[in-house]
N, C-alpha and C positions, 0 to 999 in steps of 0.2 A: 777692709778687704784688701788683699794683693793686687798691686800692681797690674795685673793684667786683666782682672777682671770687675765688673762694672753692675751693679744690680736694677732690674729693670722689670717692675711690675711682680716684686719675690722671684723672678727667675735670677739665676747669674748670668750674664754675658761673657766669653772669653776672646779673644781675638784669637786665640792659638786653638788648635784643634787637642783633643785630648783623648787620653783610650782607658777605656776598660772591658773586660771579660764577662758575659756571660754564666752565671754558675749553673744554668739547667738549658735545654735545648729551646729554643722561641722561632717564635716565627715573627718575621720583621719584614719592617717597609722595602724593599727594592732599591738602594742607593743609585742604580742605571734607572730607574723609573720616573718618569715625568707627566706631570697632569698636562702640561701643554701639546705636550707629545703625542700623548694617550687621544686630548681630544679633537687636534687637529689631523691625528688618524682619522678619525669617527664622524667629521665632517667631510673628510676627501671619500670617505667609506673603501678604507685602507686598514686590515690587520695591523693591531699594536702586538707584537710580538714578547714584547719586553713582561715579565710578570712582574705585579704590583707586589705581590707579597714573597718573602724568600723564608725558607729552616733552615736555620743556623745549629752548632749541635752545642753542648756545653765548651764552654772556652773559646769560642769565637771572640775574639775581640772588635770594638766597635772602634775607629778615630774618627770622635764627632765632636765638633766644639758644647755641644749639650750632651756628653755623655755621662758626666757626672752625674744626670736626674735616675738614669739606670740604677746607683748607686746607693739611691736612700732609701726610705720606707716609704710605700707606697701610699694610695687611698686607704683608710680607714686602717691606717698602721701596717702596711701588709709588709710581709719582709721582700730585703730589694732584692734585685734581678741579676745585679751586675757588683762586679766588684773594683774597684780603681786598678790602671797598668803603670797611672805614670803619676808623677807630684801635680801637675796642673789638674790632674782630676781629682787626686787625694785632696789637695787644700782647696777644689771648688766644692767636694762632700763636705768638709770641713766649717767650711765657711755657711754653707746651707744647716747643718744640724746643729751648730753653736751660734748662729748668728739669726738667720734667719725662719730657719722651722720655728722655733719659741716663739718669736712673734707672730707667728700664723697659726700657732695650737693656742695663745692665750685671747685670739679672734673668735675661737671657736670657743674657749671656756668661757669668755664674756657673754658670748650666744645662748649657751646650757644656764648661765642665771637667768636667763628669760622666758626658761621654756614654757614656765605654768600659764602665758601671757599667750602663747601660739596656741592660734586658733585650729586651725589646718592641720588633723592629724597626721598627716604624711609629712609635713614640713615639720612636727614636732616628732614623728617616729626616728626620721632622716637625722634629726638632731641628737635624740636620743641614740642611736647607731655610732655618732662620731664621738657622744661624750664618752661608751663604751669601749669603744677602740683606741681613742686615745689617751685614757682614763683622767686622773685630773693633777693640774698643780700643785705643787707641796704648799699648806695654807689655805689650799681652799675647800671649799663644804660639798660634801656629796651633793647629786643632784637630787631634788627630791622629785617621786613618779605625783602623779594625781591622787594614789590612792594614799600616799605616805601625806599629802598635803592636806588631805580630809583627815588623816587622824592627827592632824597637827595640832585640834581642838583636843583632843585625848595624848597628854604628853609622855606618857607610858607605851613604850612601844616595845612590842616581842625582841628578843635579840636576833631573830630570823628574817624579822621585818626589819628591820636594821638595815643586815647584811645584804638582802637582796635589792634593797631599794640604792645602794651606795653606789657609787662608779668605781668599778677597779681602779687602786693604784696602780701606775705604769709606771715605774721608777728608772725605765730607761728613756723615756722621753728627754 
């Protein structure tokens, strides 16, 4: 990793603050807003005047030392929000989708070889969601559902059953 920044629990740290743009309009945290503030109002039972949440419109730029998370793919692959303004954000994206995303999607494809093993339909649907969205690594085996594992005894299997039991490739992961 460069110089300035430091990795801490898969997050990046930077000591410097960094910017990027917004690409659609959002609504965000209040940078003047304070829990302290807010709730040491609400004990003196004093008006916080300050709003918690602010609309930004597209191109709003943020300078946050975490601005770079605006930047990648979101939960369940979604596309990112924000786009790098400066090289300290460009090489903390950088460093997050070459470096360290991989190792947090092959967390979860080691999870998706376990899933005939989860009991807890929701915790195997939840799982089943993330192999879909983030589809799988080059090399490794579709996931198989329950019903593709029951005809795992009949190895003849429709080319539709196939294709619908498989994990999409994501070949931009």
């Amino acid at each position: 990793m460069g110089a300035h920044h430091a990795e801490r629990d898969g997050y990046i740290e930077s000591k410097a603050t960094m910017k990027c743009k917004f690409l659609k309009p959002m609504r965000l945290v209040n940078p003047l807003w304070s829990d302290a503030d807010a709730a040491a109002a609400g004990r003196a039972q004093l008006p916080y005047h300050v709003p918690r949440l602010i609309d930004v419109g597209a191109g709003f730029e943020v300078d946050d030392p975490q601005a770079w998370i605006h930047c990648c793919p979101g939960e369940f692959n979604s596309p990112a929000i924000a786009t790098p303004s400066d090289d300290e954000c460009r090489e903390a994206v950088r460093v997050w989708m070459e470096e360290m995303r991989p190792k947090q999607i092959a967390v979860i494809k080691a999870q998706v070889e376990q899933i005939n093993m989860i009991k807890d339909p929701r915790d195997k649907q939840h799982l089943q969601a993330m192999a879909e969205a983030y589809g799988r690594l080059p090399g490794q085996k579709p996931v198989a559902s329950e019903s593709q594992v029951a005809s795992d005894e009949n190895p003849v299997a429709s080319e539709s059953q196939t294709e619908s039991n498989a994990v999409p490739d994501a070949g931009h992961i």
